[in-house]
Backbone as a chain_set.jsonl record, in Angstrom:
{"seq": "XXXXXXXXXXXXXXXXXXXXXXXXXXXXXXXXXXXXXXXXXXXXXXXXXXXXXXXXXXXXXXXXXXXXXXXXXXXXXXXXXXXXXXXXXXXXXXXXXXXXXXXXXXXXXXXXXXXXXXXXXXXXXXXXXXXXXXXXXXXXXXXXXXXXXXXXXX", "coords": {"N": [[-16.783, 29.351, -0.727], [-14.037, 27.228, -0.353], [-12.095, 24.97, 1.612], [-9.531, 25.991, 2.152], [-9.907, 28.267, 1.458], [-11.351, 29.307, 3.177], [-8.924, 29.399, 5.086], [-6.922, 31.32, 4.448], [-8.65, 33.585, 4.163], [-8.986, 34.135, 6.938], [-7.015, 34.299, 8.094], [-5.769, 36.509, 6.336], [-8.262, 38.417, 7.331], [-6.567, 38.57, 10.595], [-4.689, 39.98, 9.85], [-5.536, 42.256, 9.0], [-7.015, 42.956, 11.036], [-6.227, 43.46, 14.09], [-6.906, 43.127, 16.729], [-9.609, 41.174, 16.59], [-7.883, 39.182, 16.27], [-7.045, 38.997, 18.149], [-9.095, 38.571, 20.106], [-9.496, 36.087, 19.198], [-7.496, 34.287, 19.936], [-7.586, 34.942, 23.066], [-10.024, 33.411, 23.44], [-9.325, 30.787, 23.103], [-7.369, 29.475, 24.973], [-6.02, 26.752, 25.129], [-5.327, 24.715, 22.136], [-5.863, 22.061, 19.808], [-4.801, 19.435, 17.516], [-5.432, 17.524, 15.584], [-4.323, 14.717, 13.209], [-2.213, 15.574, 12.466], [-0.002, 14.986, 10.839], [-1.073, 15.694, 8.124], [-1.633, 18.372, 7.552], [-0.771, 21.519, 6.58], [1.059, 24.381, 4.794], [0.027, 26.925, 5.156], [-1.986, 25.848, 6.995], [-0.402, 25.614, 9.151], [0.549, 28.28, 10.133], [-2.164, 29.093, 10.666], [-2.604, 28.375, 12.746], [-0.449, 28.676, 14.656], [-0.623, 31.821, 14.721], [-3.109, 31.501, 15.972], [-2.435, 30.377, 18.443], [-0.799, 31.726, 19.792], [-0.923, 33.563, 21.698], [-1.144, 32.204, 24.117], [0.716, 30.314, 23.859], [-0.12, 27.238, 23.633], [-0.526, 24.34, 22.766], [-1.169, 21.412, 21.148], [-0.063, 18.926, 19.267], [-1.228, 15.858, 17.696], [0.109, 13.242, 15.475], [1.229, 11.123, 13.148], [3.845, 10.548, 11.009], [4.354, 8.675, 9.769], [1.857, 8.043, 8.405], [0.448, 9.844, 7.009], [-0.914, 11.202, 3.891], [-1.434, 13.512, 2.486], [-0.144, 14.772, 0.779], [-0.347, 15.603, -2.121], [-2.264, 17.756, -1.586], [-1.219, 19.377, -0.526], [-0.099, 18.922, 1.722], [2.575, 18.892, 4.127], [4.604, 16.57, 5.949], [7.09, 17.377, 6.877], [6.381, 19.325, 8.501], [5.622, 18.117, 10.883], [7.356, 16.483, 12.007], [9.805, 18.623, 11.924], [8.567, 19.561, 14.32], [9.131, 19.69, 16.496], [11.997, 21.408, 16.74], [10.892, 23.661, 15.791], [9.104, 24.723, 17.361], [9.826, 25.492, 20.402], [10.087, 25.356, 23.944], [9.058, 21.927, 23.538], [7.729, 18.394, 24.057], [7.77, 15.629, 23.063], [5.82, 12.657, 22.771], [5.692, 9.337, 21.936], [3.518, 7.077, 20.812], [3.21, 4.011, 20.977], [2.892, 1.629, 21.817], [0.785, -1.18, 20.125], [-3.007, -2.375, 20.047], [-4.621, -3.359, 18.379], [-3.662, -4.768, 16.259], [-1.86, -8.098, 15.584], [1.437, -9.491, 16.512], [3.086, -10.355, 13.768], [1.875, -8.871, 11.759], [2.38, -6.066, 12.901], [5.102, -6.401, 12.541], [5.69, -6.538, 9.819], [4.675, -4.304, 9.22], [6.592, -2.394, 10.531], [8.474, -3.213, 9.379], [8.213, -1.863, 6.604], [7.684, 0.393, 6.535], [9.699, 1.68, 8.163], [11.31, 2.57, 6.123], [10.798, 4.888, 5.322], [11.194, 8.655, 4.434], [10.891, 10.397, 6.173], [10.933, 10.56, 9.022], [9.666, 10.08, 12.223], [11.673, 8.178, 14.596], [10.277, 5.336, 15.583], [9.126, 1.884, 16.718], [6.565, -0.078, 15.973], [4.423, -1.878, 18.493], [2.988, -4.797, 20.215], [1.307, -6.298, 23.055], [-0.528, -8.319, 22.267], [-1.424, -11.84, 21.396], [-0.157, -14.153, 19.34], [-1.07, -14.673, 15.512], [-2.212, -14.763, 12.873], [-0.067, -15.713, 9.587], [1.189, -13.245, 7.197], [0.643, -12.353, 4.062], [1.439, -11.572, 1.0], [0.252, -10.686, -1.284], [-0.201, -9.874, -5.192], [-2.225, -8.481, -7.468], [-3.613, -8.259, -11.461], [-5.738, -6.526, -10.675], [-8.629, -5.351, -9.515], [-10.801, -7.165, -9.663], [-9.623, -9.705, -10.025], [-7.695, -9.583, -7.663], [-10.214, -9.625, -5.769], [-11.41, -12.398, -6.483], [-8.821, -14.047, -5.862], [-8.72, -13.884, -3.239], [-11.138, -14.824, -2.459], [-10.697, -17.528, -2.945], [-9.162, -17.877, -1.382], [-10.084, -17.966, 1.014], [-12.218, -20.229, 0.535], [-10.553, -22.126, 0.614], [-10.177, -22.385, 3.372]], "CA": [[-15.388, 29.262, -0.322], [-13.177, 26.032, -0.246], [-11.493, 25.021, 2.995], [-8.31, 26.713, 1.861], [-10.333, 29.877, 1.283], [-11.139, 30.13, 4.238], [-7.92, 29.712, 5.732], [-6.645, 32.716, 3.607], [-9.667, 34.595, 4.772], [-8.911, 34.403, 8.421], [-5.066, 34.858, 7.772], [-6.346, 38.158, 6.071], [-8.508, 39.655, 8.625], [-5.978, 38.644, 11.202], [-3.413, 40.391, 9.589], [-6.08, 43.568, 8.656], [-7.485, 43.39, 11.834], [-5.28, 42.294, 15.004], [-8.889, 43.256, 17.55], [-10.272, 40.321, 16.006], [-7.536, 38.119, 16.355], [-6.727, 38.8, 20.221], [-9.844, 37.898, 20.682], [-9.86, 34.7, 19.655], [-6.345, 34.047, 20.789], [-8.181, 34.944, 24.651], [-10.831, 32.799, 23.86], [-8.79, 29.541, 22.429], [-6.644, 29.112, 25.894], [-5.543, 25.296, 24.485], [-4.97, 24.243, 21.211], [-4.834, 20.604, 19.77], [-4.895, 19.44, 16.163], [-5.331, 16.07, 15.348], [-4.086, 13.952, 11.927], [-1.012, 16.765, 12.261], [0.55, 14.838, 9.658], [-1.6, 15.948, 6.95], [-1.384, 19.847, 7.865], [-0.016, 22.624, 5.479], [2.334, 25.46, 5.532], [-0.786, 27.515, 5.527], [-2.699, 25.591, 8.64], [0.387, 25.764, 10.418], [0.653, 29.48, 10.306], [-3.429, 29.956, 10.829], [-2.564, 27.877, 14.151], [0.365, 29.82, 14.996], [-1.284, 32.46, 15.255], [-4.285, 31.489, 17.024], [-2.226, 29.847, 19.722], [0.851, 32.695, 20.036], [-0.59, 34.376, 22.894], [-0.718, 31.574, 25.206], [1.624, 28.837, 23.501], [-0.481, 25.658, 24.594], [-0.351, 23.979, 21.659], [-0.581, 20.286, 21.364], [-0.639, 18.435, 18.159], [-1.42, 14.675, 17.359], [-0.136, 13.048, 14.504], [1.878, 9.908, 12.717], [4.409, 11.319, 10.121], [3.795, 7.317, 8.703], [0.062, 8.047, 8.293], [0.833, 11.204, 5.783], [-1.152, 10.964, 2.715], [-2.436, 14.425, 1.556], [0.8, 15.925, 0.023], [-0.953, 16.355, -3.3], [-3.059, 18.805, -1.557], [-0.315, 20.112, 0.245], [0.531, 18.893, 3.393], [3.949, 18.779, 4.578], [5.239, 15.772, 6.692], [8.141, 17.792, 7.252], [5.783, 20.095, 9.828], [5.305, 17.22, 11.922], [8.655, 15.91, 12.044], [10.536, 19.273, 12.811], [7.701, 20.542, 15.265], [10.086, 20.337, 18.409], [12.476, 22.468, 16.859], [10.162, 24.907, 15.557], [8.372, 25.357, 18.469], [10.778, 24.964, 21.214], [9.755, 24.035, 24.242], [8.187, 20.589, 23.093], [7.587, 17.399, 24.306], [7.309, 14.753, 22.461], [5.26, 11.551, 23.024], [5.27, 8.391, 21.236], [3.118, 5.87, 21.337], [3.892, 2.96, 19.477], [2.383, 0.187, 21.643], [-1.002, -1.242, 19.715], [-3.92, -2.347, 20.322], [-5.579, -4.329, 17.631], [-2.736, -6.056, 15.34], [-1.052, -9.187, 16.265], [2.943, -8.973, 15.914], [2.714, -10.74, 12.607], [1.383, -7.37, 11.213], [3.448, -4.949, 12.957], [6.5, -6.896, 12.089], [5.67, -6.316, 8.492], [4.315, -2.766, 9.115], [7.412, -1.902, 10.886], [9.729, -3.328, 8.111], [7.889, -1.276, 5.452], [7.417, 1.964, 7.238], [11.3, 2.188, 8.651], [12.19, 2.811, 4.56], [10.307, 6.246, 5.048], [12.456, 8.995, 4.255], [10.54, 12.247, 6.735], [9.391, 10.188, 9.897], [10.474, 9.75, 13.431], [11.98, 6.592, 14.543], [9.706, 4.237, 16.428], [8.887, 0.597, 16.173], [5.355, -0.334, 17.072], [4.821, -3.158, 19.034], [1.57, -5.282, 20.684], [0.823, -7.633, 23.91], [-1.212, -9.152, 21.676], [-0.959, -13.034, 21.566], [0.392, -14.336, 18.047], [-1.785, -14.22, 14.476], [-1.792, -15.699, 11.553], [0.839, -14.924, 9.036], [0.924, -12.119, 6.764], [0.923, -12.988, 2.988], [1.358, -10.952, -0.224], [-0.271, -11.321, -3.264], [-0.251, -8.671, -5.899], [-3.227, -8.827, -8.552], [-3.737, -7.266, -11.783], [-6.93, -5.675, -10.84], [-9.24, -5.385, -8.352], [-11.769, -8.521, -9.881], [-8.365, -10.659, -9.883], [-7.952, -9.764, -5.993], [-11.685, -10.493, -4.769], [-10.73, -13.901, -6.971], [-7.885, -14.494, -4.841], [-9.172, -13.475, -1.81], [-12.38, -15.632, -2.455], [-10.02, -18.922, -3.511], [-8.106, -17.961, 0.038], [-11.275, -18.074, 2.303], [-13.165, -21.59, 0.319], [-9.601, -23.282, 1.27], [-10.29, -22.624, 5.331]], "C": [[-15.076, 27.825, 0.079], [-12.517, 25.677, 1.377], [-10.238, 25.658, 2.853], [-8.382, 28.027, 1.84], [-10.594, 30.208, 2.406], [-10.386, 30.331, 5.842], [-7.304, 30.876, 5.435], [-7.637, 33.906, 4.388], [-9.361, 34.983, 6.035], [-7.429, 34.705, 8.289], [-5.513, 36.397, 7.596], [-6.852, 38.767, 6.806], [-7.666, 39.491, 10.103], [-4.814, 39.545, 11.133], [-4.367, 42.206, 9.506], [-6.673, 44.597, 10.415], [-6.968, 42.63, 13.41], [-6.321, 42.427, 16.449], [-9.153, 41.908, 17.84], [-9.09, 38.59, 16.448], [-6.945, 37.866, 17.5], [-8.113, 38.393, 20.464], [-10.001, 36.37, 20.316], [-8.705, 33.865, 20.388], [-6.708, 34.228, 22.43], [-8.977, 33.604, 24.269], [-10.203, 31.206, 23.635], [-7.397, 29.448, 23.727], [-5.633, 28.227, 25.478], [-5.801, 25.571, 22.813], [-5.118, 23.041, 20.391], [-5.848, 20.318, 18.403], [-4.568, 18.034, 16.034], [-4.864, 15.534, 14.166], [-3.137, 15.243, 11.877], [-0.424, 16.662, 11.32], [0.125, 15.435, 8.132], [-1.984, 17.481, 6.961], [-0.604, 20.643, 6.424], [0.691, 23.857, 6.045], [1.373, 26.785, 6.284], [-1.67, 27.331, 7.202], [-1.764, 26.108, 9.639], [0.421, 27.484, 11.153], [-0.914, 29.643, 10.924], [-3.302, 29.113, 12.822], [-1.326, 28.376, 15.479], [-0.087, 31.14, 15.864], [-2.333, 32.473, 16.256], [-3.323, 30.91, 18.36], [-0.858, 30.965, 20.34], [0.693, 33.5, 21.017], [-0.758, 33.595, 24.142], [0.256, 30.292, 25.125], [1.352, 27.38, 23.711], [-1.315, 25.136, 23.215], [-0.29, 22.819, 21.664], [-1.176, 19.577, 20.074], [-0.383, 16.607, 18.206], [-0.922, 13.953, 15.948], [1.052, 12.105, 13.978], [2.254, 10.209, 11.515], [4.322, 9.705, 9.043], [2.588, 7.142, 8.095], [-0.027, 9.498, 6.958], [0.149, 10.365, 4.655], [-1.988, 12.559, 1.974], [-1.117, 15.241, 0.681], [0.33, 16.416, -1.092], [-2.032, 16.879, -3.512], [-2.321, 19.939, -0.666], [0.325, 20.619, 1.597], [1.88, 18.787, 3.481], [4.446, 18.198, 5.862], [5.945, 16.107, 7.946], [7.617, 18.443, 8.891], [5.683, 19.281, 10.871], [6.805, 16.777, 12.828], [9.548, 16.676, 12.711], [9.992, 19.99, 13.662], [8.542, 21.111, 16.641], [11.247, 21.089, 18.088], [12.233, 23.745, 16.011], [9.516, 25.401, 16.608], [9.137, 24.697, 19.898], [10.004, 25.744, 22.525], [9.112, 22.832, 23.548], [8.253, 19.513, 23.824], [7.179, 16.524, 23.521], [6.723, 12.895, 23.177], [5.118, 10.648, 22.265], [4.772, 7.368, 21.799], [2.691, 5.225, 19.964], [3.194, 1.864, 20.094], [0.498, 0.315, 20.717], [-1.7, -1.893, 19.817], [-4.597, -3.602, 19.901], [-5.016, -5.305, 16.958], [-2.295, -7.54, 16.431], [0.587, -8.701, 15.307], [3.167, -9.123, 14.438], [2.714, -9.554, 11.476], [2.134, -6.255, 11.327], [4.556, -4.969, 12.529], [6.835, -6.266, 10.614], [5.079, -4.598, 8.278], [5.785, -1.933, 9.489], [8.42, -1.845, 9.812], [9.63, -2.166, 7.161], [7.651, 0.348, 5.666], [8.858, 2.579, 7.379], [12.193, 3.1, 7.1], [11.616, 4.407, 4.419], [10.844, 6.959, 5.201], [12.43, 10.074, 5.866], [10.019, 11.168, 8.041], [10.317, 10.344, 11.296], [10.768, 8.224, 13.959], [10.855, 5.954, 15.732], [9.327, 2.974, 16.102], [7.643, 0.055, 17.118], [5.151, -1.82, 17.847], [3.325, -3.535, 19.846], [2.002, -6.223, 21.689], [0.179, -8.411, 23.351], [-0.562, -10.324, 21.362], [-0.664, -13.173, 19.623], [-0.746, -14.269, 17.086], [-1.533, -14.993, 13.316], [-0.323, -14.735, 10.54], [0.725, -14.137, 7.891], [1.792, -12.435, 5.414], [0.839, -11.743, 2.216], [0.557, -11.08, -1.419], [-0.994, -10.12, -4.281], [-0.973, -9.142, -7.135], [-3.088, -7.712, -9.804], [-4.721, -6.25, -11.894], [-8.137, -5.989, -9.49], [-10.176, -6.552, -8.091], [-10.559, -9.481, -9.865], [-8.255, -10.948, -7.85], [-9.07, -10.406, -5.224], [-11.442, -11.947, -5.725], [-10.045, -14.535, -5.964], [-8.484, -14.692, -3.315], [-10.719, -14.885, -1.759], [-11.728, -17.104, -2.383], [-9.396, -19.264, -1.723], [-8.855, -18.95, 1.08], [-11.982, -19.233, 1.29], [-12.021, -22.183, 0.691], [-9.16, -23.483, 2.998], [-10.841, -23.461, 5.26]], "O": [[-15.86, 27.252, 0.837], [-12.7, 26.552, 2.223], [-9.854, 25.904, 3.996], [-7.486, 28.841, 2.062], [-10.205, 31.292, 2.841], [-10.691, 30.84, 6.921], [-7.131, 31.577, 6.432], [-7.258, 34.879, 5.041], [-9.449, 36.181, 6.304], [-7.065, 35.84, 8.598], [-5.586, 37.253, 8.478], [-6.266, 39.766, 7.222], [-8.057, 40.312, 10.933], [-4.093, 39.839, 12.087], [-3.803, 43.209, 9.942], [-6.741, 45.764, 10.801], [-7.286, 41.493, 13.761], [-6.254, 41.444, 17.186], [-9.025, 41.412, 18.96], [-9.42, 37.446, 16.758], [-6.427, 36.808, 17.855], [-8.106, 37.58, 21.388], [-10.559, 35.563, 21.059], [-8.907, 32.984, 21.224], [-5.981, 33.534, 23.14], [-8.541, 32.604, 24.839], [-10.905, 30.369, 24.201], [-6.294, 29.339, 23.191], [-4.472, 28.631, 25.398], [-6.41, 26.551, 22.386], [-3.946, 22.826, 20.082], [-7.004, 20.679, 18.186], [-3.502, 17.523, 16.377], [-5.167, 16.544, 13.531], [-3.504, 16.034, 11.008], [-0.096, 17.654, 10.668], [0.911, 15.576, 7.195], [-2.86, 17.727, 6.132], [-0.009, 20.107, 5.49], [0.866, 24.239, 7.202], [1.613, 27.413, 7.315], [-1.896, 28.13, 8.11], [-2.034, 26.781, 10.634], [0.338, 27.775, 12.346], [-0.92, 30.469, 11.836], [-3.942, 29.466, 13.812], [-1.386, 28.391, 16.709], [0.009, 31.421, 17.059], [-2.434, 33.273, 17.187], [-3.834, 31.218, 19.436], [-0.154, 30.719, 21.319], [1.631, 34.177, 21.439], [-0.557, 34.169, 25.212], [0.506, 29.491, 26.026], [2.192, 26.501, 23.905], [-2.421, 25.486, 22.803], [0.758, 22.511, 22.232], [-2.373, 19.569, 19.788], [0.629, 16.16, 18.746], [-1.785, 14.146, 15.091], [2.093, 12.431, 14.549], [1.354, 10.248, 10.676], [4.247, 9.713, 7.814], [2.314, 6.201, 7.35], [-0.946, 9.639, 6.151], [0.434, 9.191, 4.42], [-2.9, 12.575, 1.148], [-1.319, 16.261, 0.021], [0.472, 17.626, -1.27], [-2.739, 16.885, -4.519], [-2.742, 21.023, -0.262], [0.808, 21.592, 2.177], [2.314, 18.454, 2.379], [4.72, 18.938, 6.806], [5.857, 15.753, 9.122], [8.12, 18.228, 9.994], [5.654, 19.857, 11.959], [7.062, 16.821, 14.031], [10.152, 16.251, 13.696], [10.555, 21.033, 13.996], [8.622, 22.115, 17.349], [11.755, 21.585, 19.094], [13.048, 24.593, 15.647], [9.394, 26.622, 16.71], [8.957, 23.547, 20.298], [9.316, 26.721, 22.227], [8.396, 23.306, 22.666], [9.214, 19.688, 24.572], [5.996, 16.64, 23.204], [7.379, 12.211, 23.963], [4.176, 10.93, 21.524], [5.151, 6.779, 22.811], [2.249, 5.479, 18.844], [2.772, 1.012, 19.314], [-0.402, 1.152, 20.66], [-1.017, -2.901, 19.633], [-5.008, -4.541, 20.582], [-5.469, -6.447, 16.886], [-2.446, -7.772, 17.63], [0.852, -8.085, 14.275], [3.434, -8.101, 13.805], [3.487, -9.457, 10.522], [2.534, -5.547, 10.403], [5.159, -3.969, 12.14], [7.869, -5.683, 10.287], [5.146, -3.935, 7.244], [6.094, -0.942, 8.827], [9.043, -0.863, 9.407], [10.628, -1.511, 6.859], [7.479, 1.226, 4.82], [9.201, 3.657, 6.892], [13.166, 3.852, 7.041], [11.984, 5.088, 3.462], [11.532, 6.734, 6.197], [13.416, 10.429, 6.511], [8.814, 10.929, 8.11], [11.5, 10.686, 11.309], [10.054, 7.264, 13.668], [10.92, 6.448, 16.858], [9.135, 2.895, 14.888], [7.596, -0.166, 18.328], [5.896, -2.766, 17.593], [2.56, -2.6, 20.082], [2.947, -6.966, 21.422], [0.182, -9.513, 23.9], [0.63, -10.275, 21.061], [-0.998, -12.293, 18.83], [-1.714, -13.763, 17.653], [-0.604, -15.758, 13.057], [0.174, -13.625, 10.729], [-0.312, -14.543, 7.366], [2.998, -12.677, 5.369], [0.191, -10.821, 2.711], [0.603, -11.846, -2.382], [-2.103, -9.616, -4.105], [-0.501, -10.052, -7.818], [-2.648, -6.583, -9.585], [-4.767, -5.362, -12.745], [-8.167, -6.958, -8.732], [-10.447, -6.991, -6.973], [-11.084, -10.491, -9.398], [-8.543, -11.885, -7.106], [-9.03, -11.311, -4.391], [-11.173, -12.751, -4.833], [-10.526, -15.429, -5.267], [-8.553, -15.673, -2.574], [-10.94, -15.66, -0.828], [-12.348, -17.896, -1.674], [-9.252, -20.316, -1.1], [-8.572, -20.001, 1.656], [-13.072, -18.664, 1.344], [-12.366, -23.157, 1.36], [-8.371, -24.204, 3.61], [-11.205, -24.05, 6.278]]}, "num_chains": 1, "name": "protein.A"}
């Protein structure tokens, strides 16, 4: 069985056998689901359930960071979580860590054009950085080229 199978599977004996699925609903108090963005219509429901008899539910996840749709995640779940599951709270955190502005500036620009996300603009204490160049190759031995030509002219 696949990881999909055996979301189906537990859907199924939850639904055959509802015993089975109060008990783990007792034993699963909390909740919390990390990379939320990359979730399915299916997870959402197998988490649903497991969390529906105490509602403490807390998911993690950056609707800009989304990359599994063509296995069938849905963005969207992330995005309208607070009014699917009402109460909610939402938390963003946008300051970071490791970039210099330089980076975010250009992350922020290119991210804001996303159609499914929530609005935030990340942002750093971090002291300034070098600046943040382009250069589009036709191939991956063209790039380490470039990239090699970049770093002998330091």
């Amino acid at each position: 069985m696949d990881f999909h199978d055996l979301m189906y599977f537990a859907l199924d004996i939850f639904n055959r056998c509802p015993d089975v699925l109060e008990k783990w609903q007792d034993r699963l108090n909390y909740i919390q689901v990390d990379e939320f963005q990359d979730s399915s219509c299916t997870e959402m429901e197998l988490v649903d359930r497991l969390s529906g008899k105490h509602g403490n539910l807390i998911i993690v996840g950056d609707p800009d960071q989304n990359i599994y749709e063509w296995r069938g995640s849905d963005v969207k779940l992330l995005v309208d979580f607070d009014k699917s599951h009402v109460p909610t709270q939402t938390v963003i955190l946008n300051q970071n860590y490791r970039s210099t502005p330089q980076i975010l500036h250009c992350a922020n620009t290119l991210i804001e054009k996303n159609v499914f996300r929530l609005k935030k603009d990340l942002f750093t204490k971090s002291g300034d950085g070098a600046p943040v160049y382009h250069y589009h190759e036709k191939n991956e031995y063209a790039e380490a080229d470039r990239i090699i030509l970049e770093i002998n002219q330091i």
